[in-house]
VOBA-1610 file (N, C-alpha, C; in pm, whole numbers, padded with zeros to 5 digits, always signed):
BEGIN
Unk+00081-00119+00000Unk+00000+00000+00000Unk+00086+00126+00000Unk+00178+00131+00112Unk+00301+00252+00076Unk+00337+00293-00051Unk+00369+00138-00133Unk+00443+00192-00240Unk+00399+00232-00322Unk+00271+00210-00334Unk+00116+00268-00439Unk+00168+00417-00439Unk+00142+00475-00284Unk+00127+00602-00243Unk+00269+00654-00287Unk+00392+00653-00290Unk+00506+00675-00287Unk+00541+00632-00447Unk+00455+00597-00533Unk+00417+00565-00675Unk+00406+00696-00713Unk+00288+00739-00683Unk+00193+00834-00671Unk+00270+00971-00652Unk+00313+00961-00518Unk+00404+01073-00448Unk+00453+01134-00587Unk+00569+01044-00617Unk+00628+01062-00692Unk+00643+01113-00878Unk+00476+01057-00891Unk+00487+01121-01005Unk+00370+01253-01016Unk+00340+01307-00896Unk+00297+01436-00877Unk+00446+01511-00908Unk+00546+01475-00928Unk+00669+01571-00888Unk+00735+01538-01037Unk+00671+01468-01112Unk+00675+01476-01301Unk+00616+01538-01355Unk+00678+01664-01409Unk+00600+01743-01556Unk+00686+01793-01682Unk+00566+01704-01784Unk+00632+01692-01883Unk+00619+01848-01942Unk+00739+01908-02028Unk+00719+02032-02091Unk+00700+02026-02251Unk+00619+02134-02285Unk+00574+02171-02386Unk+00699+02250-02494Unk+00657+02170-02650Unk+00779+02280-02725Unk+00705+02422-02706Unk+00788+02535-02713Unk+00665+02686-02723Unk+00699+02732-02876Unk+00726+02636-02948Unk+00700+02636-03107Unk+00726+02549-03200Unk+00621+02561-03302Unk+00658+02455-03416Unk+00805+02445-03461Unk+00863+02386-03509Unk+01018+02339-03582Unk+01117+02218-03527Unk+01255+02245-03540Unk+01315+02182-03534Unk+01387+02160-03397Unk+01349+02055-03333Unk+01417+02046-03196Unk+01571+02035-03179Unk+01675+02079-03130Unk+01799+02081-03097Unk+01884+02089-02974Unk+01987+02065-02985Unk+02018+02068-02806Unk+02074+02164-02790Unk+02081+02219-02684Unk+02143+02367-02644Unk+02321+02360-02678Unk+02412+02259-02722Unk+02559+02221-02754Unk+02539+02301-02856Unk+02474+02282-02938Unk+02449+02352-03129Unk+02364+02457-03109Unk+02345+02568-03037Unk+02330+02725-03038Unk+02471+02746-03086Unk+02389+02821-03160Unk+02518+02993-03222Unk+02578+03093-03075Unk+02538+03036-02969Unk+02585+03140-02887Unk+02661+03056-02725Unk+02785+03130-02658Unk+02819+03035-02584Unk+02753+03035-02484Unk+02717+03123-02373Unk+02645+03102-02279Unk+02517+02961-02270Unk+02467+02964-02362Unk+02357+02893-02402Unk+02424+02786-02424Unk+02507+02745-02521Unk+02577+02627-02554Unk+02599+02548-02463Unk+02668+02631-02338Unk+02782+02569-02267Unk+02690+02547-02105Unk+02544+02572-02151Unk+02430+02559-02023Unk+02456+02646-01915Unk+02585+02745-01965Unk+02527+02870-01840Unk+02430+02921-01783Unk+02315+02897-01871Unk+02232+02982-01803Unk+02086+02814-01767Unk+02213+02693-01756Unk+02090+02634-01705Unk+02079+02506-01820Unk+02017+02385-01786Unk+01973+02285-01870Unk+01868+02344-01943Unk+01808+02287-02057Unk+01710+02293-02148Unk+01762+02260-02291Unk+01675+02323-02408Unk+01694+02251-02503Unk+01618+02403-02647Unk+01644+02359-02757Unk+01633+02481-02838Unk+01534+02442-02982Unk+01504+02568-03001Unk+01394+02533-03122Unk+01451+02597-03280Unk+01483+02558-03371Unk+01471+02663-03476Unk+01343+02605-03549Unk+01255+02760-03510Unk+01101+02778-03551Unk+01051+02790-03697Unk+00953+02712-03687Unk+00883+02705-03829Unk+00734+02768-03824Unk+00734+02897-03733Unk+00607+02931-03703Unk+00640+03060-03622Unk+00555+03174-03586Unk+00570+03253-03508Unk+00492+03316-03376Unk+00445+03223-03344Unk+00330+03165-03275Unk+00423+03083-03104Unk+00456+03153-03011Unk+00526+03134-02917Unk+00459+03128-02787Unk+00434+02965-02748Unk+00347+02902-02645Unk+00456+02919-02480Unk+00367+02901-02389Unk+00426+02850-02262Unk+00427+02710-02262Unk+00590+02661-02197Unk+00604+02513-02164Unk+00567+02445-02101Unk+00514+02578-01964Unk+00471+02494-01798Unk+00388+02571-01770Unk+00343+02546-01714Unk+00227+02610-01587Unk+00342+02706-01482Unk+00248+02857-01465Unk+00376+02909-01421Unk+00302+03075-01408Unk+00381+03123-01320Unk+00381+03267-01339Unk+00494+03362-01350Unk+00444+03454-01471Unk+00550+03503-01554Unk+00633+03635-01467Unk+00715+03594-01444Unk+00826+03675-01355Unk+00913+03820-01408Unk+00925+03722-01522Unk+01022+03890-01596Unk+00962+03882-01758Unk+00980+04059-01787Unk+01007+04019-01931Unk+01112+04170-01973Unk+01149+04121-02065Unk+01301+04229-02072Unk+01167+04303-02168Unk+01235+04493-02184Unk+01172+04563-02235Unk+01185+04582-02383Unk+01316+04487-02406Unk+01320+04475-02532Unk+01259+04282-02564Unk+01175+04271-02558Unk+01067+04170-02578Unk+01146+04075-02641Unk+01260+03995-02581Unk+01378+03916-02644Unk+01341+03757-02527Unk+01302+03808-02389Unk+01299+03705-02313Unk+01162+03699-02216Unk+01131+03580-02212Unk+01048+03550-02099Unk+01031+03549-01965Unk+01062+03519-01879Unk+01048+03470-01769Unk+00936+03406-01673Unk+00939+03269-01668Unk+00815+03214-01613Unk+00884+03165-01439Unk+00786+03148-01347Unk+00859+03020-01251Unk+00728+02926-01238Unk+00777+02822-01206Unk+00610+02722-01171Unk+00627+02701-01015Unk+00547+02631-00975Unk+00458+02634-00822Unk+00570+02559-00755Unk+00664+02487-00832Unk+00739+02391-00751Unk+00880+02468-00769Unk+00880+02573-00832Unk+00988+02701-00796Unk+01118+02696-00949Unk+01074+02634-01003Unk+01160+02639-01116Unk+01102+02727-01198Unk+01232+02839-01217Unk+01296+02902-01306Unk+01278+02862-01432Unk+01199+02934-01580Unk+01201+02883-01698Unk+01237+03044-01746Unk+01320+03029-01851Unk+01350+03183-01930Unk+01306+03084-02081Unk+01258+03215-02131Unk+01193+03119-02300Unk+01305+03271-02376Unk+01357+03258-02459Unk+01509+03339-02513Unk+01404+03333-02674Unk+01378+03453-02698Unk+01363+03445-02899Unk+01429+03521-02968Unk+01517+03454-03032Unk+01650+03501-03053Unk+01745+03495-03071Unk+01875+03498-03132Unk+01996+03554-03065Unk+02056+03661-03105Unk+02054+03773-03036Unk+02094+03914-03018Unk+02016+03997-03085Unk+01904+03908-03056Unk+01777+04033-03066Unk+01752+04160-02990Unk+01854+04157-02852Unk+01784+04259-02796Unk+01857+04338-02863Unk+01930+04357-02942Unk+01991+04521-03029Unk+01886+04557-03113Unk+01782+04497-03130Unk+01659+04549-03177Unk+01558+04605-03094Unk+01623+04618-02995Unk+01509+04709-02914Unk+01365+04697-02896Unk+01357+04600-02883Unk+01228+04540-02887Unk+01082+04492-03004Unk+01191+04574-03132Unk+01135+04452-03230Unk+01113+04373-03310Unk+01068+04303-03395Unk+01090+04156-03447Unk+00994+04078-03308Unk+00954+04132-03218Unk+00860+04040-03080Unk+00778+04079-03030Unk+00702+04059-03012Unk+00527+04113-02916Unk+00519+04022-02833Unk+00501+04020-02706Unk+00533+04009-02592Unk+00325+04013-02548Unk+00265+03914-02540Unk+00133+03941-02498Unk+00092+03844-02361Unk+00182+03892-02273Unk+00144+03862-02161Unk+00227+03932-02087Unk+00178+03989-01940Unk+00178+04057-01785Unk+00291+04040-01724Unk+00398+04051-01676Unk+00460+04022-01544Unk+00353+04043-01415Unk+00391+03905-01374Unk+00244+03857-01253Unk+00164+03782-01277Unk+00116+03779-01454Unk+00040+03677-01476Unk+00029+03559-01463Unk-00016+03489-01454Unk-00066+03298-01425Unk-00060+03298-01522Unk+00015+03187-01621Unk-00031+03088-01716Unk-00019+02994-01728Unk-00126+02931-01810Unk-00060+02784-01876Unk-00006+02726-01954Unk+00025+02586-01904Unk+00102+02526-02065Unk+00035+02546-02186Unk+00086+02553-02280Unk+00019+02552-02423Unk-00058+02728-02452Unk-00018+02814-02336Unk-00101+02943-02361Unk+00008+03019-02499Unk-00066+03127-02567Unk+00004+03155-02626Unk+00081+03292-02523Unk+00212+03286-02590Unk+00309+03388-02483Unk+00314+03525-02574Unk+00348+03500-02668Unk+00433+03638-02779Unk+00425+03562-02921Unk+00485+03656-02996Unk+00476+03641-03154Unk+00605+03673-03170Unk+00666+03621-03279Unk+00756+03672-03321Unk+00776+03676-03460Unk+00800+03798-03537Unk+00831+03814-03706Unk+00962+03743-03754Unk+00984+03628-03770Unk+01114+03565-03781Unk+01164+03606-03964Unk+01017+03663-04042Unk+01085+03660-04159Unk+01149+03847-04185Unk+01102+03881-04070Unk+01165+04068-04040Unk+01308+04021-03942Unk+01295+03932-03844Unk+01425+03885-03804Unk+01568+03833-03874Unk+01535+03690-03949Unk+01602+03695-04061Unk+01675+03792-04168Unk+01566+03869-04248Unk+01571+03942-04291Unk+01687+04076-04263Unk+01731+04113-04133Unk+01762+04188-04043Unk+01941+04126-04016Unk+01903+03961-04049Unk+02024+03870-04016Unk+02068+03823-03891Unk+01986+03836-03805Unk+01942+03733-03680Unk+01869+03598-03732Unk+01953+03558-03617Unk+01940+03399-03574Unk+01774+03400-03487Unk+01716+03303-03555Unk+01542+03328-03490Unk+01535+03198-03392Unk+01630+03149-03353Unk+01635+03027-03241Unk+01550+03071-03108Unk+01460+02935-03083Unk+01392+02983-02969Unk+01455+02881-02892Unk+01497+02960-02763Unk+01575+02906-02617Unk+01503+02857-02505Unk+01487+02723-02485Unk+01431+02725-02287Unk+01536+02623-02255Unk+01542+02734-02124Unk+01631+02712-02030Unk+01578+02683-01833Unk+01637+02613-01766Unk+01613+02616-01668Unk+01696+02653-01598Unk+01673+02804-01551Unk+01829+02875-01562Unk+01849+02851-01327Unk+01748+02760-01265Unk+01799+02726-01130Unk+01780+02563-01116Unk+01845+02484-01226Unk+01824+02324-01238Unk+01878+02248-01123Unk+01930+02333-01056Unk+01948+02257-00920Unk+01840+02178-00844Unk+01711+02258-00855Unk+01579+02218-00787Unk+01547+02094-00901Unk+01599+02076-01015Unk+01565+01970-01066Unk+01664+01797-00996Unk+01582+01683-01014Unk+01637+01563-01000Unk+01658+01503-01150Unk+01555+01541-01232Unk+01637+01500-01327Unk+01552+01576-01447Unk+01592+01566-01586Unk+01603+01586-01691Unk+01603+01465-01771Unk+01476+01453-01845Unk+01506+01361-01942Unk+01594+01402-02052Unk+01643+01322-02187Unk+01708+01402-02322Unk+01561+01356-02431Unk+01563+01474-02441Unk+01465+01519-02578Unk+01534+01425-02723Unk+01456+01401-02786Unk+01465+01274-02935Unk+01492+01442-03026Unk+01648+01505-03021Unk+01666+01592-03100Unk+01701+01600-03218Unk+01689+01666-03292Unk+01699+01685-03485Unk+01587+01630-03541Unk+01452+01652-03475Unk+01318+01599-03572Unk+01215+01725-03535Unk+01155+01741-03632Unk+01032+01855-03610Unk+00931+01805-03485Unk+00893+01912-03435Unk+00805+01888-03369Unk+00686+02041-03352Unk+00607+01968-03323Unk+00434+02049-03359Unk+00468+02137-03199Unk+00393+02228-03192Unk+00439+02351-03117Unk+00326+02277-02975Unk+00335+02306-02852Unk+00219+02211-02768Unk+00205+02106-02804Unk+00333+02034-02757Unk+00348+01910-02755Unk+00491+01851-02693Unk+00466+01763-02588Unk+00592+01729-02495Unk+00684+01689-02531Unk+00790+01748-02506Unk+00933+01736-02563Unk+01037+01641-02463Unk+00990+01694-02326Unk+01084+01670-02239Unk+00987+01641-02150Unk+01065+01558-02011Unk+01042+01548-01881Unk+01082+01574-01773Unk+01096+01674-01677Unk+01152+01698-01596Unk+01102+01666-01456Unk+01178+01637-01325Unk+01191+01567-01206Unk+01196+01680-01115Unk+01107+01663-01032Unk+01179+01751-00915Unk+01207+01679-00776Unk+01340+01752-00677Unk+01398+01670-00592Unk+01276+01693-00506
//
């Protein structure tokens, strides 16, 4: 009977995350940029988007957002840190190439839509339109699954699994 419960326990403390866009899944090693590469800012995993249509991964409330509409910031209930990055070195655009349609403070959910982004004004411009999540305090994580990377995947739809201790 314990172990039912301690079954149980345990996979209350599993949630799987959402891509927050259509394209090509990749691992954070193959970003164009080092911080990200080299998981400074945290485990996770990367998108180059086939859509501009930019979902939340988790359930969560949104903590930061830079004023140049480049980054996210979510945390969820069990205290992890998610930054969603659209971009790389977008913020010298000053906020745009991104629309940003959600609150600092707000509640959301998985699969909500977060922001937009013009990837063919990005491009265009000669930015890299890679979308970043990161779990930039993975300490509170136990584990991390590895994502099945280099295959498309549909935008709201689980990529990964993550553990908490």
């Amino acid at each position: 009977m314990f172990r039912i419960f301690d079954l149980l326990k345990s996979r209350a403390r599993l949630s799987k995350v959402l891509a927050p866009v259509q394209g090509r899944l990749f691992p954070l090693a193959d970003v164009n940029d080092e911080i990200f590469a080299s998981k400074g800012l945290g485990e996770g995993f990367a998108v180059q988007p086939s859509s501009d249509l930019i979902y939340a991964p988790l359930n969560g409330t949104v903590t930061s957002l830079f004023p140049t509409n480049h980054e996210i910031g979510i945390r969820t209930k069990e205290g992890l840190d998610l930054l969603i990055h659209l971009g790389l070195n977008t913020v010298e655009l000053g906020g745009g190439g991104c629309d940003i349609l959600v609150e600092a403070g707000q509640e959301v959910k998985k699969g909500q839509l977060l922001a937009t982004m013009n990837r063919k004004l990005l491009r265009g411009l000669g930015y890299d339109d890679t979308v970043i999540v990161t779990y930039t305090n993975d300490q509170i994580l136990k584990g991390v699954s590895a994502p099945v990377f280099f295959r498309e995947i549909s935008a709201k739809r689980a990529v990964q699994t993550i553990s908490y201790h």
